[in-house]
C-alpha positions in Angstrom: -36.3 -61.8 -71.8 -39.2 -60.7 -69.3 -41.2 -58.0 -70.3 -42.2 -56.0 -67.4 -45.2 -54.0 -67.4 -44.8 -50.6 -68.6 -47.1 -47.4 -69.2 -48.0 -47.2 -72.7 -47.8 -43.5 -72.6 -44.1 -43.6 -72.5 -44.0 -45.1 -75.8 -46.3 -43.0 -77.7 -47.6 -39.7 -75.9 -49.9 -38.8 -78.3 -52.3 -41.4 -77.8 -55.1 -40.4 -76.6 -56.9 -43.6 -75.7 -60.5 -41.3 -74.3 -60.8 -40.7 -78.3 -63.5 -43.4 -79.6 -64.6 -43.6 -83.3 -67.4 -41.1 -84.9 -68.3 -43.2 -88.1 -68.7 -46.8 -89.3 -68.1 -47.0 -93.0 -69.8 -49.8 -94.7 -67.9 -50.1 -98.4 -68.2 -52.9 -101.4 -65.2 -53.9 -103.1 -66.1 -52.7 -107.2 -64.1 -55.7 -108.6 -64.3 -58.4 -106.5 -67.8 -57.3 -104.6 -66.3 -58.3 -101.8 -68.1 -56.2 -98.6 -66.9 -54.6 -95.4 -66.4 -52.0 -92.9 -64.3 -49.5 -91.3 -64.0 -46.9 -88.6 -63.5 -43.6 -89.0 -62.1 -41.1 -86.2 -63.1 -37.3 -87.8 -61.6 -35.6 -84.9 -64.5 -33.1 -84.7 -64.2 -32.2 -89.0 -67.2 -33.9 -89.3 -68.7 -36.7 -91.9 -67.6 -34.7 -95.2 -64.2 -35.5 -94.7 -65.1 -39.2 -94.9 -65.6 -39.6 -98.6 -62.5 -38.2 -99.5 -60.0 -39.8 -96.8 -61.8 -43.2 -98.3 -61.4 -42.9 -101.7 -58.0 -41.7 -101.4 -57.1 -44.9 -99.4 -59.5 -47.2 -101.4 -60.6 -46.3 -104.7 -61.2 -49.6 -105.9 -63.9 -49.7 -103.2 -67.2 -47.5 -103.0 -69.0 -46.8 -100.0 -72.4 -48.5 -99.3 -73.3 -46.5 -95.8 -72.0 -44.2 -93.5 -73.3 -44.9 -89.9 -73.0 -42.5 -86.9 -71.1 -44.1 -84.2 -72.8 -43.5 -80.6 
């Protein structure tokens, strides 16, 4: 089957691809020390809401940085 080529938006309307990430989260796995990162869209609440969307998601990881995205 041919896919043709269709407008995104149609899918999924809330997408709002103009929206780029605020913060890059650098974090080290606790048990395995195993390093990484992540982006974080705050959607204008600001860096506080960072910490505890993260450890929520990942509390067998801790977070090394916080960088502002540009």
């Amino acid at each position: 089957m041919h896919l043709k080529e269709k407008n995104i938006s149609n899918y999924n309307p809330n997408v709002d691809d103009s929206i780029k990430p605020d913060f890059k989260v650098l974090w080290r796995n606790k048990s395995s020390n195993e390093t990484g990162h992540c982006t974080f869209f705050t959607y204008d609440y600001g860096m506080e809401i960072i910490e505890a969307v993260f450890t929520t998601i990942h509390p067998d990881r801790e977070i090394l940085q916080i960088r502002v995205i540009s």
